[in-house]
N, C-alpha and C positions, 0 to 999 in steps of 0.2 A: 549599474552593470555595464562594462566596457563592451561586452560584447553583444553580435546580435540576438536577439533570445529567439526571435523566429528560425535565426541559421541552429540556433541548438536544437529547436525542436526539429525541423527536419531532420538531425542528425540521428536524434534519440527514435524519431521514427525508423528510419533506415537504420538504426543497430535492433530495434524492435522485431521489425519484420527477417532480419538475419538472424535472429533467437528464434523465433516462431520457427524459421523453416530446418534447423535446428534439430528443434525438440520435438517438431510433430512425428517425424519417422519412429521417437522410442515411445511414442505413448501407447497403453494396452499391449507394449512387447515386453517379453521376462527379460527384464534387465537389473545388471547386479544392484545391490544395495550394501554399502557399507554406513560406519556410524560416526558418527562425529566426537570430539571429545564430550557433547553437550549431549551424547545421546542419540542427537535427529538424524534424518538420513538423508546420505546424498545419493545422488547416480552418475551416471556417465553424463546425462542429460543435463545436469547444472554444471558438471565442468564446461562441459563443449560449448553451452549457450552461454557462458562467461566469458568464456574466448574469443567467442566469437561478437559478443558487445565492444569485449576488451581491444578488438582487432577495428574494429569502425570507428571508436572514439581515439583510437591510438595514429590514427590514417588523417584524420578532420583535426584532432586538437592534441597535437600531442604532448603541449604542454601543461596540459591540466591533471590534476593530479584523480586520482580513480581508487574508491573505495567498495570490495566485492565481497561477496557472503562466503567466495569459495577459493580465493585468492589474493586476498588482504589489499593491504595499500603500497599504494606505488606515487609519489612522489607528492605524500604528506603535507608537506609545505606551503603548495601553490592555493591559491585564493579562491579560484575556482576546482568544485570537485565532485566528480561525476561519483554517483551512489549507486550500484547494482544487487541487485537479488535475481539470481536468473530465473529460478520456480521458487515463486514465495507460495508454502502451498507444497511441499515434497511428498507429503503425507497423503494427499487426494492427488495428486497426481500417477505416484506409485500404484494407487488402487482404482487409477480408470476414473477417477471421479474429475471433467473438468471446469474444478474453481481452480484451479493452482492459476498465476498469471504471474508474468514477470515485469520486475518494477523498476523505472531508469529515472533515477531523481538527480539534478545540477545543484548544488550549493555554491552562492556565492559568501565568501568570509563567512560560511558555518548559515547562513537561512537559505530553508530550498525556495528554489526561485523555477524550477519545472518540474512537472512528477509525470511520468505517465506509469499508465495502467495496463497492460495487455494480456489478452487472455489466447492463446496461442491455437485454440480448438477453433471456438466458438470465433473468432474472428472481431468480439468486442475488444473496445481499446478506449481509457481515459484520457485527456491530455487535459493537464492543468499547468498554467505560466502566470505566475505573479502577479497580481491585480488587471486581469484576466476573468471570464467565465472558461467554468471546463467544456470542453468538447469532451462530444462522446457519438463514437464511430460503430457501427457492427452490420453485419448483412441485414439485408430482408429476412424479418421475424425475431430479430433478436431487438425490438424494440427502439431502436436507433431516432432522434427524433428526425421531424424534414431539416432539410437544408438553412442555417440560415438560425437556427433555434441550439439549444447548450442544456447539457445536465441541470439538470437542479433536484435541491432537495423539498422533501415534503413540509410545506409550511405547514404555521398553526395545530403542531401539536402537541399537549397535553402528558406530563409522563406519564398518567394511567392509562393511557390509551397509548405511548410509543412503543415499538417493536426494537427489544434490543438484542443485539446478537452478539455471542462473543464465542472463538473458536474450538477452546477445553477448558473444563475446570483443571485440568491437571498441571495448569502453569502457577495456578495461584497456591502463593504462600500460606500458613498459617496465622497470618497477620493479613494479605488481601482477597481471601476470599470470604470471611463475613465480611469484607463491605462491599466484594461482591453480589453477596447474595441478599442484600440488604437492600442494594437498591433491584436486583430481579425481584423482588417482593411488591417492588410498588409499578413493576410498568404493565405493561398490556400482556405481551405473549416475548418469551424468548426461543432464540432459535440459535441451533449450533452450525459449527464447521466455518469456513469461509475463506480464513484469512483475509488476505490483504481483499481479495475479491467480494468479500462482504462490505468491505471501504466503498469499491467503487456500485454496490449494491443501494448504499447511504447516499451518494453524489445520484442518484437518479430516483430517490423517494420511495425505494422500497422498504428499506430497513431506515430507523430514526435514531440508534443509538448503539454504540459499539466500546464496549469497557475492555481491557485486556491488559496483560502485563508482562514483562520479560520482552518486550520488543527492541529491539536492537536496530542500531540507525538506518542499514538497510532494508529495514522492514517500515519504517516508516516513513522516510525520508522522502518518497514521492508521496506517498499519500497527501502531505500538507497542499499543498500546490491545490490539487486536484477537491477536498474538500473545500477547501477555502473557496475556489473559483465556483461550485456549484451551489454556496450561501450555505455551508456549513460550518463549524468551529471543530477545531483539532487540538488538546494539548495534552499534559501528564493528568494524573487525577490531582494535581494539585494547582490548575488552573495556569501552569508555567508553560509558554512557547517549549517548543521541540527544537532542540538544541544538539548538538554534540556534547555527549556528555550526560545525556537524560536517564532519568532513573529505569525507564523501561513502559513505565504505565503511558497509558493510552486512553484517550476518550475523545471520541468525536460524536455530535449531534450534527442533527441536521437546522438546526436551530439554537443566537445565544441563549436564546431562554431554557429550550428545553436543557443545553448543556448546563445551563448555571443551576437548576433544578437538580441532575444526577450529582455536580460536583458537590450540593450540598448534602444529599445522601452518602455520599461517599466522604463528606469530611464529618458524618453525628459519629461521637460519642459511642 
């Protein structure tokens, strides 16, 4: 990578904290909701905090090209490209609930190479950089470790005993949710809701295992970074890097083993 990745992440910081302050004004207020072609809903709150990511990295790099959940892509081409989701998470957001966080991932030639994680309430925030551990930032009581110390996930564990969480059954097809439910059969306790927030729940050893489908590059595209740097594994259920281009499935452990454990659940028969 030609560029500095430390000057990126500062940037991605400083487009983060421009989001955050943002979005915090519409949260818990009645703000409208319209629907996407795909169903989901947006608000004022994912335009504005789009624009305003859109406006930082357009100010610092304006030749990179920038791919967004709410205003597509702008200049396709270029090698480096900045990935936005401004509330991944609309759905818990809109109802007061704060997992939603907004997620700013850099690919270089198609592999992300930084993800962050930011959760706009709560004041937590992931940062994952390419062969790297993740940092992971939040006030007093939100668990934050000391100074000096990095995410990590939960070693050593067992799929009957992993904790796997995954956002809704209602994304899964007729074809991947018995092998959804196939492997919830064999792990310890599932748990819903999250989104991308559940990622970064995985990157600090709380949750061990996260299956999902229909994910779309700006929903994923930081996550990689930030699992990876906290000793986790991230790909599709079919064991293949996250790609541009990817089918949509999703699986990250906090361990290769536990992931190579689900990926064979998810590829029986």
């Amino acid at each position: 990578m030609t560029h500095d990745l430390d000057a990126c992440a500062r940037v991605a910081e400083a487009a983060a904290d421009v989001a955050a302050a943002v979005i915090r004004p519409f949260f818990r207020e009645r703000i409208g909701i319209t629907r996407k072609g795909d169903s989901s809903p947006v608000t004022a709150a994912d335009r504005a905090a789009e624009q305003a990511i859109r406006a930082v990295l357009a100010e610092r790099f304006p030749d990179h090209g920038v791919i967004g959940e709410e205003f597509g892509a702008e200049r396709a081409d270029r090698s480096f490209q900045w990935v936005l989701d401004p509330i991944d998470g609309t759905k818990s957001f809109i109802t007061g609930r704060p997992c939603f966080t907004t997620l700013i991932a850099l690919l270089d030639r198609g592999i992300p190479v930084l993800g962050l994680i930011n959760q706009p309430i709560t004041g937590e925030r992931w940062l994952g950089l390419a062969g790297r551990e993740t940092r992971f930032t939040a006030p007093a009581g939100y668990g934050a470790p000391p100074p000096g110390s990095w995410a990590r996930t939960r070693e050593g564990v067992v799929l009957a005993e992993a904790q796997l969480s995954c956002t809704t059954l209602d994304l899964f097809t007729p074809e991947t949710r018995p092998r959804w439910e196939r492997l919830a059969a064999r792990v310890g306790q599932v748990t819903w809701g999250g989104d991308a927030y559940a990622h970064g729940l995985l990157a600090l050893g709380g949750v061990d295992l996260i299956a999902e489908t229909t994910y779309k590059i700006w929903d994923w595209a930081a996550l990689v970074p930030v699992i990876e740097g906290a000793g986790g594994v991230i790909t599709d259920w079919n064991g293949a890097a996250l790609r541009p281009g990817a089918d949509g499935s999703v699986l990250a452990a906090g361990s290769a083993a536990l992931h190579g454990a689900a990926l064979g659940v998810l590829a029986e028969a």
